[in-house]
C-alpha positions in Angstrom: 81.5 -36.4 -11.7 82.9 -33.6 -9.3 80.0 -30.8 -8.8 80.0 -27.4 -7.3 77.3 -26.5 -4.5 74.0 -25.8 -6.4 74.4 -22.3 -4.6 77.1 -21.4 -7.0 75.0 -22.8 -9.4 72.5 -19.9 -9.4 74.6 -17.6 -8.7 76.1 -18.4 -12.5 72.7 -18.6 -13.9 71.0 -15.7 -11.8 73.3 -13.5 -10.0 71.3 -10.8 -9.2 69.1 -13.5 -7.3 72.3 -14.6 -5.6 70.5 -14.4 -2.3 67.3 -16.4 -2.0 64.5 -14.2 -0.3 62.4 -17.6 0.1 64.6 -19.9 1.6 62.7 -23.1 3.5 62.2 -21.4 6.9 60.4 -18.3 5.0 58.3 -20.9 3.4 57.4 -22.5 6.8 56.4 -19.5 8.5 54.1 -18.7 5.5 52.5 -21.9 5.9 52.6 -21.7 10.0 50.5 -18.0 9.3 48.1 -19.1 6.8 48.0 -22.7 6.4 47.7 -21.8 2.6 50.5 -21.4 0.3 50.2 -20.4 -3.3 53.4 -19.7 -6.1 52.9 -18.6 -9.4 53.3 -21.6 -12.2 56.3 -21.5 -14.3 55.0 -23.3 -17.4 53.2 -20.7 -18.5 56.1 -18.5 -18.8 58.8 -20.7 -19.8 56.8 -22.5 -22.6 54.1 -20.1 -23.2 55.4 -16.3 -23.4 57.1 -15.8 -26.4 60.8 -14.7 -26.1 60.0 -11.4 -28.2 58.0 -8.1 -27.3 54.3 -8.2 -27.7 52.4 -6.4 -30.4 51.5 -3.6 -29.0 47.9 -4.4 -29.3 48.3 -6.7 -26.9 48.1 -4.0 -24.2 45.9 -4.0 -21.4 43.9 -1.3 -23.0 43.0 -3.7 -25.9 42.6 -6.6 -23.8 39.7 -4.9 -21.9 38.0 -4.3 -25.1 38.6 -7.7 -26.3 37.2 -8.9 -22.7 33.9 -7.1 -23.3 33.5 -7.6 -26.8 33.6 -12.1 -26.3 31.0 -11.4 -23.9 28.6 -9.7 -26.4 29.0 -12.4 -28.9 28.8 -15.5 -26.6 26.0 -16.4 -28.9 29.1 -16.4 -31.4 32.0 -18.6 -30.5 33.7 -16.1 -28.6 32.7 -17.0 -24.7 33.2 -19.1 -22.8 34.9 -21.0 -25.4 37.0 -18.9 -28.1 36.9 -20.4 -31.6 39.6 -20.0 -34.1 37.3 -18.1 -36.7 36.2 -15.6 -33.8 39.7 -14.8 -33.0 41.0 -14.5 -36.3 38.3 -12.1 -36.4 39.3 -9.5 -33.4 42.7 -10.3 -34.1 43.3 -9.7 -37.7 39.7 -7.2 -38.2 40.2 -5.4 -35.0 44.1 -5.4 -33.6 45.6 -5.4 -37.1 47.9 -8.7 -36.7 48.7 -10.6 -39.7 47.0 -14.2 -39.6 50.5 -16.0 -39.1 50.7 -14.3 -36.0 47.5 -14.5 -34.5 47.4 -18.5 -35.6 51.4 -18.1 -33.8 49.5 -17.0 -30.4 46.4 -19.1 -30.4 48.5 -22.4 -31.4 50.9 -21.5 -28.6 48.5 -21.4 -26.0 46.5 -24.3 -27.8 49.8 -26.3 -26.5 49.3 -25.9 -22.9 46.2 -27.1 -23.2 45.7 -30.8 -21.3 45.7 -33.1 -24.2 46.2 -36.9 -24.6 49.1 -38.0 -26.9 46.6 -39.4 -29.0 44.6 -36.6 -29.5 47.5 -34.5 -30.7 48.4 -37.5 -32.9 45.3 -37.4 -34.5 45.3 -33.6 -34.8 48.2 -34.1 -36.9 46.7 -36.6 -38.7 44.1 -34.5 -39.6 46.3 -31.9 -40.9 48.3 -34.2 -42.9 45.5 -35.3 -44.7 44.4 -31.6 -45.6 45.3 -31.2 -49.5 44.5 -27.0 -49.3 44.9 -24.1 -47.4 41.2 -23.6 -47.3 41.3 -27.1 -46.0 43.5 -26.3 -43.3 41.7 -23.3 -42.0 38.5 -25.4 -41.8 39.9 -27.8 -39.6 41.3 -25.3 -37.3 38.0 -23.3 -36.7 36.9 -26.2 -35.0 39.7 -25.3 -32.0 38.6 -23.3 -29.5 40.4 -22.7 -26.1 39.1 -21.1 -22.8 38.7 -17.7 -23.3 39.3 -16.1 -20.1 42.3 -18.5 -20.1 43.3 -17.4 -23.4 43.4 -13.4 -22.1 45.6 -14.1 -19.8 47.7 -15.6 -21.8 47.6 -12.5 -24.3 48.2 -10.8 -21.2 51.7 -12.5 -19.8 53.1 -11.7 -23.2 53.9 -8.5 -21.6 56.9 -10.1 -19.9 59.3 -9.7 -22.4 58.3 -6.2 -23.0 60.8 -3.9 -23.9 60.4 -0.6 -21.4 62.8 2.7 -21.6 62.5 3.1 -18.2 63.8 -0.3 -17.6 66.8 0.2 -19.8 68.5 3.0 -18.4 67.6 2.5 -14.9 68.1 -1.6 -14.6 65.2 -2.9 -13.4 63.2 -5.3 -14.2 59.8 -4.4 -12.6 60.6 -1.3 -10.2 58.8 -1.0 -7.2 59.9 -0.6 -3.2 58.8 -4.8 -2.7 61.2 -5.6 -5.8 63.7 -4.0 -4.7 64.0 -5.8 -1.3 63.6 -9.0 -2.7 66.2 -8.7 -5.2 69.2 -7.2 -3.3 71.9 -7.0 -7.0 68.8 -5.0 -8.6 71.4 -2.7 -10.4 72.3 -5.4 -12.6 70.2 -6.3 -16.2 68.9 -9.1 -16.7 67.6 -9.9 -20.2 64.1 -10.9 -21.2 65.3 -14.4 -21.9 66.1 -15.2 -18.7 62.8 -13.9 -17.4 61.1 -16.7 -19.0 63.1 -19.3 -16.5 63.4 -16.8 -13.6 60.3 -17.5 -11.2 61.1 -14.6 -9.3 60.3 -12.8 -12.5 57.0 -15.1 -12.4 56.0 -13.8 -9.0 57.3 -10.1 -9.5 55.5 -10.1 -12.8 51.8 -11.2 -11.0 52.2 -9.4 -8.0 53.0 -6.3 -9.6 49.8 -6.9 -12.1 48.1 -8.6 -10.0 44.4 -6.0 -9.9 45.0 -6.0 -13.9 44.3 -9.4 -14.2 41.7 -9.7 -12.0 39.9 -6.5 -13.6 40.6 -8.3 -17.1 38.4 -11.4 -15.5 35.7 -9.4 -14.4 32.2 -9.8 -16.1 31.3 -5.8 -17.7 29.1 -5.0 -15.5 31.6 -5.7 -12.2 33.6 -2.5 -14.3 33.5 1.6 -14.5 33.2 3.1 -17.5 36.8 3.3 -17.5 37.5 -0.5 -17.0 38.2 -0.4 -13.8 37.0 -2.3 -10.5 35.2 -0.6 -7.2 35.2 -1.8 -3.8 32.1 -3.5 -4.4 32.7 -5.5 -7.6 32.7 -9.2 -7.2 34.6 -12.2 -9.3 33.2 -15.1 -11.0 34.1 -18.5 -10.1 34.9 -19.0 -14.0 37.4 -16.3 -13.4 39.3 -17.5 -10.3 39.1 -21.0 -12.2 40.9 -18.9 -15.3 43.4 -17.6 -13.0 44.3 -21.0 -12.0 46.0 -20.8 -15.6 48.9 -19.3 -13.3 48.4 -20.0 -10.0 48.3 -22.8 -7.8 49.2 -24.3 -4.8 48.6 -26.6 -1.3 47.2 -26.0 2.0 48.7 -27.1 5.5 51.5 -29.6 5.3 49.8 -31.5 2.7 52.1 -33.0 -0.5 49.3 -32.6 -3.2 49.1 -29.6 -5.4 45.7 -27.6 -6.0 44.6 -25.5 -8.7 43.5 -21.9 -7.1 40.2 -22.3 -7.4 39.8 -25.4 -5.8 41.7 -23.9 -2.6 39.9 -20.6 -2.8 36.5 -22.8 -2.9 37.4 -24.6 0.2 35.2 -23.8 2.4 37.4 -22.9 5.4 38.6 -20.5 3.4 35.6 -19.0 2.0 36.5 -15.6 4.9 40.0 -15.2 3.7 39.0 -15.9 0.2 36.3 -13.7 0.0 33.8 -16.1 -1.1 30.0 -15.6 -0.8 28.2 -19.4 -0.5 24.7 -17.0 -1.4 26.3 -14.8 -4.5 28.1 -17.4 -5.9 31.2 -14.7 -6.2 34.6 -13.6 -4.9 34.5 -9.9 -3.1 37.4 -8.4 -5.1 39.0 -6.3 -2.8 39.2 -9.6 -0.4 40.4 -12.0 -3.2 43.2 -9.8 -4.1 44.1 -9.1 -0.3 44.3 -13.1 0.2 46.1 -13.8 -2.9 48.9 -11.3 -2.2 49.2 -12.9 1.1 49.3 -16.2 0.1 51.6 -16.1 -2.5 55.3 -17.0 -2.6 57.9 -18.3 -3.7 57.3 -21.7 -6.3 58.5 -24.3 -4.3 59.7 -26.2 -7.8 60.8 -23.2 -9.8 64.1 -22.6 -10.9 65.4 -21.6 -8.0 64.6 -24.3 -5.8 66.1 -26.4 -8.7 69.0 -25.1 -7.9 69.0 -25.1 -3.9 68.5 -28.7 -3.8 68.6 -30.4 -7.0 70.3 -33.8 -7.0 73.3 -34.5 -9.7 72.5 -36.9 -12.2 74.7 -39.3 -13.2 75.8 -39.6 -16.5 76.6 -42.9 -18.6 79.4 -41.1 -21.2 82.0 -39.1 -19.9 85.6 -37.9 -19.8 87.8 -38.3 -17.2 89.7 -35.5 -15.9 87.0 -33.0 -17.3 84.4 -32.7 -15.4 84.7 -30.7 -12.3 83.0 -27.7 -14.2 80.0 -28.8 -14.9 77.1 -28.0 -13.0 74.1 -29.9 -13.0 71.2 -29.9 -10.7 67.5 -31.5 -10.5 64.0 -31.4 -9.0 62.6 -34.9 -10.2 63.3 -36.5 -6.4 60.5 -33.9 -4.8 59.0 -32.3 -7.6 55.7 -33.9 -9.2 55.9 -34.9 -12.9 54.0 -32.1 -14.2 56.8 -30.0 -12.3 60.1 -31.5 -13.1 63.4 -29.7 -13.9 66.7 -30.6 -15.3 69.6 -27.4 -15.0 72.8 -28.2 -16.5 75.8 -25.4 -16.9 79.1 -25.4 -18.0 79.4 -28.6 -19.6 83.1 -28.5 -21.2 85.1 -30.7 -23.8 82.8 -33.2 -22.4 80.2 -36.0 -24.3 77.3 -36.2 -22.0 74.6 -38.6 -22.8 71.2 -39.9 -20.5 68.0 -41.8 -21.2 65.6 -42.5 -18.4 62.8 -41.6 -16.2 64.9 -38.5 -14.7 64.3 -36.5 -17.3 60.8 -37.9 -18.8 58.7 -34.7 -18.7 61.0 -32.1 -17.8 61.7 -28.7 -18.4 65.2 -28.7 -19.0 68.0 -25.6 -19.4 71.3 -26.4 -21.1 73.5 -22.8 -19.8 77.4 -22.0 -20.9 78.2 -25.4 -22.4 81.3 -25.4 -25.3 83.0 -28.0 -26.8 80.4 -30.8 -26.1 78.7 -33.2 -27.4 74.9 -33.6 -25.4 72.7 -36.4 -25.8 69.5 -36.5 -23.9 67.4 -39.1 -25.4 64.2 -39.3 -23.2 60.8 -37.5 -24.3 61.2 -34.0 -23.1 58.4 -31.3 -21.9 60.7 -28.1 -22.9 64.3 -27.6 -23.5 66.4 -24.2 -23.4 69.6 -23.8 -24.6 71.6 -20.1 -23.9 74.9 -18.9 -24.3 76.3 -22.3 -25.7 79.5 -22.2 -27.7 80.7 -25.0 -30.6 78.4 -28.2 -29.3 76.2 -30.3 -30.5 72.7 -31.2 -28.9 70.9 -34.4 -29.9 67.6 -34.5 -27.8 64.1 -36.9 -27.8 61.3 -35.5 -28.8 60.2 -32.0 -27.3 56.7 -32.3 -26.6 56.4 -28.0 -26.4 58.9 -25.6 -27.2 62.8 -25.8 -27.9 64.4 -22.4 -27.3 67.8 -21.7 -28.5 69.6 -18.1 -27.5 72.6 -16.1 -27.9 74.5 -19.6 -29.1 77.5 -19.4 -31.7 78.4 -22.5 -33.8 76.0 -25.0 -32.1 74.2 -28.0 -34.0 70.6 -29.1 -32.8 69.0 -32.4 -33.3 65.8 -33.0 -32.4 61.5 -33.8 -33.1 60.1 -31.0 -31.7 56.6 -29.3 -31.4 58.1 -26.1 -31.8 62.1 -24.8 -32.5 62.6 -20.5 -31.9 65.9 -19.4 -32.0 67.3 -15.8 -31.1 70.9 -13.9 -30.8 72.4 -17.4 -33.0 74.9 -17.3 -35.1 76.1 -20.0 -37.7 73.8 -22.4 -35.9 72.5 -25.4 -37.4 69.2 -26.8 -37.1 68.0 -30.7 -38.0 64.8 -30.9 -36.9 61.2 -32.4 -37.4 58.6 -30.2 -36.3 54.7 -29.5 -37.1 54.6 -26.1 -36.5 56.9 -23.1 -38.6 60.4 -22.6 -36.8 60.3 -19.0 -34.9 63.3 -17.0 -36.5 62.9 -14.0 -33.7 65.4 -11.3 -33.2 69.4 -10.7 -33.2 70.0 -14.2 -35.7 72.9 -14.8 -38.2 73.9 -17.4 -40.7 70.7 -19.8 -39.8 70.8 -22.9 -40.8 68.0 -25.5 -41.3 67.9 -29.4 -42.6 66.1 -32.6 -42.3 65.8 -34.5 -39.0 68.8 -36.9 -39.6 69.1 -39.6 -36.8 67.4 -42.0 -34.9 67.5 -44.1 -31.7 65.8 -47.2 -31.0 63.4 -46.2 -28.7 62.5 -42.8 -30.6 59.4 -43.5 -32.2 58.5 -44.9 -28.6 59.2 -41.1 -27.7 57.5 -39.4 -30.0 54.2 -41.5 -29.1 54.2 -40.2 -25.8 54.6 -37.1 -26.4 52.0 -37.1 -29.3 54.4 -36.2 -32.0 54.2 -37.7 -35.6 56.4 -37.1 -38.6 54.0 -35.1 -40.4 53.3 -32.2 -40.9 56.9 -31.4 -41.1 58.0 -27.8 -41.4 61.3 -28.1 -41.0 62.0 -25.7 -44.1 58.9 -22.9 -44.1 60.6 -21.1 -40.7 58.5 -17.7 -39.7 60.3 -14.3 -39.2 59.0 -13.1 -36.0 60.8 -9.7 -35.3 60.7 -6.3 -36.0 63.9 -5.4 -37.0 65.9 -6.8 -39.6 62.9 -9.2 -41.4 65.6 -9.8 -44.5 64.7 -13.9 -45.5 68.0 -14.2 -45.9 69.2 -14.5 -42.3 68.7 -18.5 -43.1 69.1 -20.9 -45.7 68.2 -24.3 -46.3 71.4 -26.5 -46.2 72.1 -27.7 -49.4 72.0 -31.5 -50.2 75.2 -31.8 -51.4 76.3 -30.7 -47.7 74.0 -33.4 -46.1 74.9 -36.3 -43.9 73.0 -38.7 -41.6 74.1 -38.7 -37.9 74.8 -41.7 -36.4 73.7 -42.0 -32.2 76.8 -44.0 -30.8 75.0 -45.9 -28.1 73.2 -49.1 -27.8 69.7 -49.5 -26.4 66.3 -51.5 -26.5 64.0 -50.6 -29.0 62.0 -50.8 -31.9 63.7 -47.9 -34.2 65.6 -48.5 -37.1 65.4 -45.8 -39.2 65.2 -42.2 -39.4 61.0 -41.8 -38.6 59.1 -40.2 -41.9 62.2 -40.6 -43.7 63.7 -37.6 -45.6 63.0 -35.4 -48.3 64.0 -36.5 -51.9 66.2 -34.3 -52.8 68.5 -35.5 -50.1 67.6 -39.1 -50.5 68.9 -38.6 -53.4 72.4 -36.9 -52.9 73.0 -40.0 -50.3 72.5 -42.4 -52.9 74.9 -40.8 -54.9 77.6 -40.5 -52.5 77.0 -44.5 -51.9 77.5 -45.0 -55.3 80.6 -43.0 -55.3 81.9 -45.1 -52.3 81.0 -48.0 -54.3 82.7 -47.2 -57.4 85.6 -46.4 -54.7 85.8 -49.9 -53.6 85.6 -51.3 -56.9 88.5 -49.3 -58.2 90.7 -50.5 -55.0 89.8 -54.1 -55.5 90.5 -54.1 -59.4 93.7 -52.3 -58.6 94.6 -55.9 -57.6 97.9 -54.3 -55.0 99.9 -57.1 -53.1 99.7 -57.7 -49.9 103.0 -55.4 -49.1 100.8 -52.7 -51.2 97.3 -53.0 -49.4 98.8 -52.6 -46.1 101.2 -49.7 -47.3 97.6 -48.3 -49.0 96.1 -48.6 -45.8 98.4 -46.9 -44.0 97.9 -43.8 -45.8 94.4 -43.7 -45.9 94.2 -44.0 -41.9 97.0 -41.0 -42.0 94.8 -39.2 -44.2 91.5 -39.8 -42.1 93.3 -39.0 -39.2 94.6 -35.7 -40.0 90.8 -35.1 -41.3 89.8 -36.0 -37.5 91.9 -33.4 -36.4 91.4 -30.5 -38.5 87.5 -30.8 -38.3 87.6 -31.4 -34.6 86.2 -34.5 -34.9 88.6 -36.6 -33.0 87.6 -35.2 -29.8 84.1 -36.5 -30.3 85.7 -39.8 -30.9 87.9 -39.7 -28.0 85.3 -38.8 -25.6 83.1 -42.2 -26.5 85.6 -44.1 -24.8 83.6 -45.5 -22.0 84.9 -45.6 -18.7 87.0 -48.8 -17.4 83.8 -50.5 -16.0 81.9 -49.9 -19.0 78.4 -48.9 -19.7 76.0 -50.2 -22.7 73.8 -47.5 -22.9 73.2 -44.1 -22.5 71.2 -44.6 -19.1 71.9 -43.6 -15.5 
């Protein structure tokens, strides 16, 4: 496969970013100034801010109240640990959220939590066996998640926030340091691609970086007007809740710290602001050192695309190739950090299963007219601005994002599908939590998970997802214009067909895992027996051998002109391996 420089890459993907204002020797002479390094996370954004606006409660006005108010109710499940029951409570009693979307929020960030596989397997076990509502709602307000954590969380919503000012003048996050770092600052860029931008990561932080401090702080460390003073001193629970974005290393070492741990260190303590007697961080002096430590994330997007290797892929097209663009981190970047970028796939059947992509965020940009399998167990997957493809993918252990896609078909297990700016999309999937129908969608389209692979159940072990709950068909309107049901449907059985995976590989599956629903059980039953009747009526028709063959003959015509006109035969065409073969779908 012929690939352009990953520079053009990112200029495709982000061209206001075209020029990179943390190139390797700025990273150095950080390190050569401080011996520290720190970058903002991008997990937390990609998988865990929601593509829409925030309620408006979410504010940091309200999130100062909520701040004080777990405090005063410690005693109460609210702090340090936040129950379910006690944030139902402030969210539905006290912001005025509906419970869908203040479950929506705390299961989100309930995802990002450190889990085994098998605790999230037996989570949905536990679920499964609920036979009630009520039933449900007891098992969740056992959950609890940090709560300082959790506020920061709320907080980082604000990312996709829709501001006026924004619109008409073009900027992101205005200020005199954004503006030098982003030289093509003139042009938009949409909240979508904010959530895989990491210079919107760093911008975001840096620009709020005293509000989330102040939203850490313990009451007292406050003015009546929630603010901080020049005397007001941080917890170490709250620098180790700020590690919920922030990390980094120290010196030339490879290994990655959370921010407290490097802020603890005790050659530090000065810079840091830490007092060995209080137990605390000086405010003033923690903010100082973290704005002069942070930079650029060494295995964000960006440096993705910098120097990202190609990957090599088992199914292709001669001939039709030299668009694409593809670019990875997996070579430098530690597992918890791995990316996979792929743009401009064309007229092209891509398909890869192995430890490349095991883990990975992955981003599927401008692709048309292909067919994409990617059949490893996946950390998150985005798809944007993809035209007339289809995507068959292992299972998604977060979030699978589709936007602004026309015509597209997904395929996948997923812990969570949301979809915005689609139009006549189609969606098979098997998911435990309610598909996320956000803004801008049209002519939606969900069905049963229809396919399998042999090594899929494999898959969805390791990335602790079962086959029930399945919520395929109870999506969740998440928007606040244009909340008419009828933006989806449910595909009708009669329209229903399995999809076969064309490659060979070792494993266990042979079936579609949980099955599917009855109702289109049954419809594939009676096209089988219609087939049957079919064969029958041809084999009593008792034709001579001159007959059969002239038979045959039109039936292959007549399949053949139905490969045409449904475009099919280019998906056939493009399974031709390559002259020195390849068995499966690895590389």
């Amino acid at each position: 496969m012929s690939f352009v420089s990953n520079q053009c890459v990112k200029k495709l993907l982000f061209p206001r970013y075209a020029k990179k204002p943390y190139d390797t020797d700025v990273f150095q002479d950080n390190m050569d100034q401080s011996g520290v390094l720190l970058w903002v996370k991008a997990e937390p954004f990609i998988v865990g801010a929601l593509q829409v606006p925030p309620p408006s409660k979410f504010s940091l006005h309200y999130l100062r109240k909520i701040s004080t108010y777990v405090r005063t109710r410690a005693t109460e499940g609210a702090y340090p640990r936040l129950y379910w029951s006690t944030w139902r409570h402030i969210a539905c009693g006290k912001l005025q959220l509906a419970k869908d979307l203040a479950w929506l929020y705390f299961e989100i960030f309930d995802s990002l939590t450190v889990k085994t596989p098998e605790e999230r397997l037996e989570w949905s076990e536990i679920l499964s066996n609920c036979m009630s509502e009520d039933e449900v709602e007891k098992q969740r307000n056992q959950l609890s998640v940090d709560t300082l954590q959790f506020l920061l969380f709320l907080y980082i919503q604000q990312l996709n926030k829709v501001s006026l000012r924004t619109s008409l003048i073009g900027e992101e996050w205005p200020s005199p340091r954004n503006r030098s770092q982003s030289p093509d600052s003139t042009e938009k860029s949409s909240c979508h691609n904010k959530n895989w931008n990491d210079y919107s990561h760093q911008a975001f932080v840096c620009d709020h970086l005293s509000d989330l401090l102040e939203l850490l702080l313990d009451p007292e460390q406050l003015t009546a007007s929630f603010h901080s003073t020049h005397s007001s001193l941080v917890s170490r629970e709250a620098v180790v809740a700020l590690s919920f974005l922030i990390e980094g290393t120290v010196s030339r070492a490879r290994k990655i710290y959370p921010l407290h741990e490097l802020a603890l260190w005790q050659p530090l303590h000065a810079d840091s602001g830490f007092s060995r007697i209080s137990k605390t961080f000086s405010f003033y002096k923690l903010e100082a050192w973290l704005r002069a430590c942070l930079t650029g994330n060494p295995f964000g997007t960006s440096a993705c695309l910098k120097s990202g290797k190609k990957l090599a892929w088992a199914h292709q097209v001669e001939g039709t190739t030299k668009r694409a663009k593809i670019a990875c981190n997996t070579h430098v970047a530690p597992r918890m950090h791995r990316m996979v970028v792929m743009s401009q796939v064309y007229k092209q059947t891509l398909a890869k299963s192995s430890d490349t992509l095991v883990g990975a965020h992955v981003k599927i940009h401008r692709c048309n007219e292909s067919f994409i399998y990617l059949l490893s167990p996946l950390r998150s997957v985005t798809i944007e601005k993809c035209r007339n493809s289809t995507f068959v993918l292992g299972p998604v252990q977060t979030a699978l994002h589709v936007h602004s896609c026309d015509n597209i078909k997904v395929i996948a297990v997923c812990h969570r599908l949301s979809i915005s700016s689609t139009t006549g999309c189609v969606f098979h999937v098997l998911t435990p939590t309610r598909p996320l129908i956000l803004s801008g969608n049209q002519a939606v389209t969900f069905a049963p998970f229809h396919t399998h692979y042999p090594m899929l159940e494999d898959h969805m072990a390791r990335t602790g997802l079962a086959t029930v709950p399945n919520y395929w068909d109870k999506p969740m309107i998440v928007c606040r214009e244009n909340c008419n049901a009828s933006v989806f449907r449910l595909l009708p059985p009669c329209e229903f067909y399995v999809f076969i995976i064309p490659f060979e590989m070792e494993g266990d599956t042979t079936e579609i895992p949980g099955g599917l629903p009855s109702a289109y059980q049954k419809a594939l039953g009676q096209r089988e027996q219609k087939i049957q009747i079919w064969q029958k009526t041809v084999k009593e028709a008792r034709l001579t051998k001159d007959q059969r063959k002239q038979f045959q003959v039109l039936v292959e015509n007549k399949f053949y002109e139905w490969l045409i006109n449904t475009g099919h035969r280019q998906q056939l065409d493009s399974l031709v391996p390559p002259a020195a073969g390849s068995k499966q779908a690895a590389g």
